[in-house]
N, C-alpha and C positions, 0 to 999 in steps of 0.2 A: 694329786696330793695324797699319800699316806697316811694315816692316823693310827698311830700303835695303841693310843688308849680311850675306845671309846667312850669310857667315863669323863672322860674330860670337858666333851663337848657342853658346847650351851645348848640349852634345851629353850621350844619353843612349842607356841597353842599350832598342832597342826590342822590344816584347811579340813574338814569333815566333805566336802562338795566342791564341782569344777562343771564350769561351765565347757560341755561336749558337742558336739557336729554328729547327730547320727542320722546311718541311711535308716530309707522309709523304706516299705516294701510296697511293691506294686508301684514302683514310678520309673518311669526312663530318666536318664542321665541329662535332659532336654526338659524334665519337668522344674520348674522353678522350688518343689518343693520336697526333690530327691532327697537331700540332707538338711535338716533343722537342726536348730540351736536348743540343747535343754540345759539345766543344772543337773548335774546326776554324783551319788553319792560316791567317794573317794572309800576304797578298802581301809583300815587299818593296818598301819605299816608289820610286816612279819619282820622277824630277826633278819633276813637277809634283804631286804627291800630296800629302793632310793625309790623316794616323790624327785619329780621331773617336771618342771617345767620345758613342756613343749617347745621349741622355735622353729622346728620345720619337721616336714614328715615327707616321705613318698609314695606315689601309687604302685601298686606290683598289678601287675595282670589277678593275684589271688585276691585281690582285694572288690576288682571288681566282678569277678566271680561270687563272692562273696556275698556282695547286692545281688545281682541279678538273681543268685539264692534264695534270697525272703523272700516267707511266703508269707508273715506277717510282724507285723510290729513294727520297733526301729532296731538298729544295732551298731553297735559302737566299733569301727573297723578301724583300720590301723594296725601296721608292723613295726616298719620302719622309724626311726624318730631319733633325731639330735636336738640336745636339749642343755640345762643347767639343772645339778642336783639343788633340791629347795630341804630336803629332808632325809635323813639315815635311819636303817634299824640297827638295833645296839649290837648284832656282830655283824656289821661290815667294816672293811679294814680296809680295802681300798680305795675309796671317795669319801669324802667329804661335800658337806654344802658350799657351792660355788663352783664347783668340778664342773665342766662341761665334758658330756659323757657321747655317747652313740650307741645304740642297739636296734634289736628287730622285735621285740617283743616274744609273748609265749599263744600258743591256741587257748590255755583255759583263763584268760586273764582279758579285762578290757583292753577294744587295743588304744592305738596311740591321738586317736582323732580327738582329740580333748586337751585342752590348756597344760594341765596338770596331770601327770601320769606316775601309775604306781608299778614299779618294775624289778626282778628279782634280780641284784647288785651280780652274780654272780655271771649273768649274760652280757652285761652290758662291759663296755670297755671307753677306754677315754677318747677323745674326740683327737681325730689331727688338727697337728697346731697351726697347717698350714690351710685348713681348711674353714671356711665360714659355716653355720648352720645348712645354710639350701645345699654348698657343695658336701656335706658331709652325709648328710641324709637320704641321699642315693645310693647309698655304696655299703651299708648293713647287713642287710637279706639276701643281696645278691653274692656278697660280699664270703659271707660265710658260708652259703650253697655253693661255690666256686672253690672255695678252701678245703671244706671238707670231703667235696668231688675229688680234686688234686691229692690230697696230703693226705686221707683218710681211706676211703674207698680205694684210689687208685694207687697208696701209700708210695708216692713221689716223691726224690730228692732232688737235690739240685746235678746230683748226678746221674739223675735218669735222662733218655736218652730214648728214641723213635720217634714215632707220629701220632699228634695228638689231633682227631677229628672232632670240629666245634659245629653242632649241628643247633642252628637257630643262634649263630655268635652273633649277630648284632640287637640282639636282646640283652634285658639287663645282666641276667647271672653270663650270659656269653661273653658280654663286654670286660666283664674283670676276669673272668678265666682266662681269656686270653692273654690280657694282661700278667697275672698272675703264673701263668704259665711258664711265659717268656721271662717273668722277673726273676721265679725260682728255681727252675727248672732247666735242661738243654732240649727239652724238647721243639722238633717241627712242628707248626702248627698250623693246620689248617680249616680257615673258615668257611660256613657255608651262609651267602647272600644272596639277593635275587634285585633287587634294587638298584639301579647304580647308588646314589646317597648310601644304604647299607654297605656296596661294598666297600667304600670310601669309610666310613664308619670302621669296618673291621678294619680294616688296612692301616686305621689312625691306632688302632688299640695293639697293633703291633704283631696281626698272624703274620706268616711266611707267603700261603697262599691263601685267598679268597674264591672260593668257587660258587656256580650256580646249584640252590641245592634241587632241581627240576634236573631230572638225571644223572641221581647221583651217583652213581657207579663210574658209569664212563670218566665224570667229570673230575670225581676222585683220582682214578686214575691213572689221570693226566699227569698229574703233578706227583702224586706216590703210586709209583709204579709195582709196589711191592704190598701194595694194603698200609693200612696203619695199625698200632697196638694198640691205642686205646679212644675211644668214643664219648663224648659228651653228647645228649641228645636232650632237649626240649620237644622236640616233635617224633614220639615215637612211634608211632599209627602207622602204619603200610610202610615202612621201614627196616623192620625185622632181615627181610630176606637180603635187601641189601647192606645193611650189617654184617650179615655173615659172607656177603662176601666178600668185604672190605677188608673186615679184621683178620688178620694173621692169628695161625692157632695158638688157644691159651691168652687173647686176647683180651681184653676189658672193657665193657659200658658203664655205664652210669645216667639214669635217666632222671629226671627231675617231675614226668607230664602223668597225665593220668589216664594213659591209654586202657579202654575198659576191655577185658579179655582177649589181652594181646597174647598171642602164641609166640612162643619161642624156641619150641622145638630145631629150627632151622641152623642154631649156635650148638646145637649139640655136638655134631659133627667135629667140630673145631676145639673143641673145650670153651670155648666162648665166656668170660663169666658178663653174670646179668648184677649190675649193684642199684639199689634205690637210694635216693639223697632227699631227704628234706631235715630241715635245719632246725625244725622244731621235736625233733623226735627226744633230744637230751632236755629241755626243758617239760615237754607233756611227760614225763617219766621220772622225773628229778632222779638222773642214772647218776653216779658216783662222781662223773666227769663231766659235770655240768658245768663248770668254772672253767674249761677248755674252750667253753663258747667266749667267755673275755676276756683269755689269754689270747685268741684267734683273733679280735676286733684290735686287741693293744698293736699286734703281729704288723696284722693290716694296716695300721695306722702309722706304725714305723715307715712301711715301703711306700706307703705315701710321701707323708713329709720326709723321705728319703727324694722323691722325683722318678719311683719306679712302678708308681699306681698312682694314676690321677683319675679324678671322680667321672661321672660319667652321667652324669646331671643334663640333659639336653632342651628342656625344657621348665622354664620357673614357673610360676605362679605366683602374683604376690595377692597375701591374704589366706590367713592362716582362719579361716570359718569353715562357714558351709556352703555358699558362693562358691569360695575356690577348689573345695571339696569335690564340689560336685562340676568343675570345667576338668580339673584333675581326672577324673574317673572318664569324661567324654573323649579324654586326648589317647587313655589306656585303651578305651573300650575298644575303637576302632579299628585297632588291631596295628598299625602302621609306626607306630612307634618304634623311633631308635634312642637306646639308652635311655631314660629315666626321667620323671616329672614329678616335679618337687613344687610341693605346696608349704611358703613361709612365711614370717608375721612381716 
């Protein structure tokens, strides 16, 4: 819903405190006491902020990074989150209280693991209508790291056109890239899986080919014979070399992982470009186009309940505490996960 005057609204006592799920530090995902229950203080809403009630959330692999990070205390984790707005700041214009909304949150801000969440209106986008809270709540983080890989960095249209390499595609941000690919795009595309379940997995989200990413050169080039032009990569560690000999010169990556003193010299050769993607970077900077983050969720949310992106939700939880918080992180941590675990009331 729109609201052209936000003098209009009825105004209401808002909640001061919300009862939150935070991790501990120094516990395994195994201890009954990794995440507790506290009340903790709610920010006061800024001009561009919506209060949110929580109705599901998901785990990202950064999340549980995140924990295993403390070195003390608790902390309040959480990205992802589909919810109902309970409250506006006086310049927001596009929600309203009752709006069911969808976003991934910001770094400097608590995150979503708490009832009630305070989040800047200008990230967040409206919920598809085709979608329940648990299925919606999958599809944020990855969502928009998938988007701005495509449309941003590798500035795609629907009339682009070669080989798009998905390396780690049965991962969350893989699974909608792929998607996303084939929805906007003409590009070929191809995933890398090692699983059978995974390849079956990418195959459902619609690449062209799935290959084994354990020898990936040859395996690549089975199916593009020519290299491909542009690269996705979640796993970029000892990868580099075959990279470059993958991509065609003047070629493109986009890497999402945080490979620590990765060389690259090997792309030079080629003109190679190197692009970094994380989705938090227009929010920790409040950069001029930061409202592009919830014109990109609305976008998303159209080719959803259009039937050309469906969620990617593979595993529920019900129970939206610290209990399911913390089974949620056990299912991430392991590493084996295909597509997304959604934790909801």
């Amino acid at each position: 819903m729109t609201v052209t005057d936000p003098s209009n609204r009825s105004h209401r006592t808002a909640p001061t405190t919300t009862r939150a799920f935070l991790a501990q530090a120094g516990r395994s995902v195994r201890d009954d006491d990794a995440f507790v229950t506290r009340e903790v203080p709610l920010a006061p809403l800024r001009p561009h902020d919506l209060l949110v009630r929580v109705e599901a959330v998901s785990v990202n692999p950064v999340d549980t990074k995140s924990r295993h990070g403390l070195r003390s205390g608790t902390k309040q984790l959480g990205w992802d989150a589909s919810g109902v707005v309970e409250a506006v700041g006086p310049a927001v214009t596009r929600f309203d209280v009752g709006d069911a909304v969808w976003y991934a949150g910001a770094l400097d801000r608590p995150g979503t693991n708490a009832e009630l969440h305070v989040v800047d209106a200008r990230i967040v986008g409206r919920r598809p209508a085709s979608l329940d809270h648990a299925e919606a709540a999958a599809l944020p983080l990855t969502g928009i790291t998938a988007w701005e890989t495509l449309f941003e960095r590798f500035r795609l249209t629907e009339q682009s056109t070669g080989t798009l390499l998905v390396v780690g595609a049965p991962g969350g941000v893989g699974s909608v890239l792929v998607q996303l690919a084939k929805a906007r795009t003409g590009l070929t595309v191809v995933g890398t899986a090692g699983r059978p379940e995974s390849r079956e997995w990418v195959t459902a989200m619609g690449a062209d080919h799935v290959v084994d990413h354990r020898d990936l050169v040859r395996n690549v080039r089975a199916v593009a014979p020519e290299g491909v032009q542009y690269v996705f990569t979640a796993h970029s560690a000892g990868n580099v070399q075959a990279f470059a000999d993958l991509v065609q010169p003047f070629g493109e990556i986009t890497a999402i992982d945080d490979p620590r003193g990765i060389d690259l010299y090997p792309l030079k050769r080629k003109s190679i470009a190197w692009h970094w993607e994380l989705m938090f970077t227009r929010s920790s900077f409040s950069t001029p186009d930061m409202a592009e983050q919830g014109r990109l969720l609305d976008a998303l949310a159209d080719l959803v309940d259009a039937g050309r992106v469906r969620s990617t939700v593979t595993s529920l939880v019900q129970g939206f505490d610290a209990a399911g918080l913390r089974e949620a992180h056990r299912q991430v941590a392991d590493g084996t996960a295909i597509g997304k675990v959604v934790v909801a009331r």
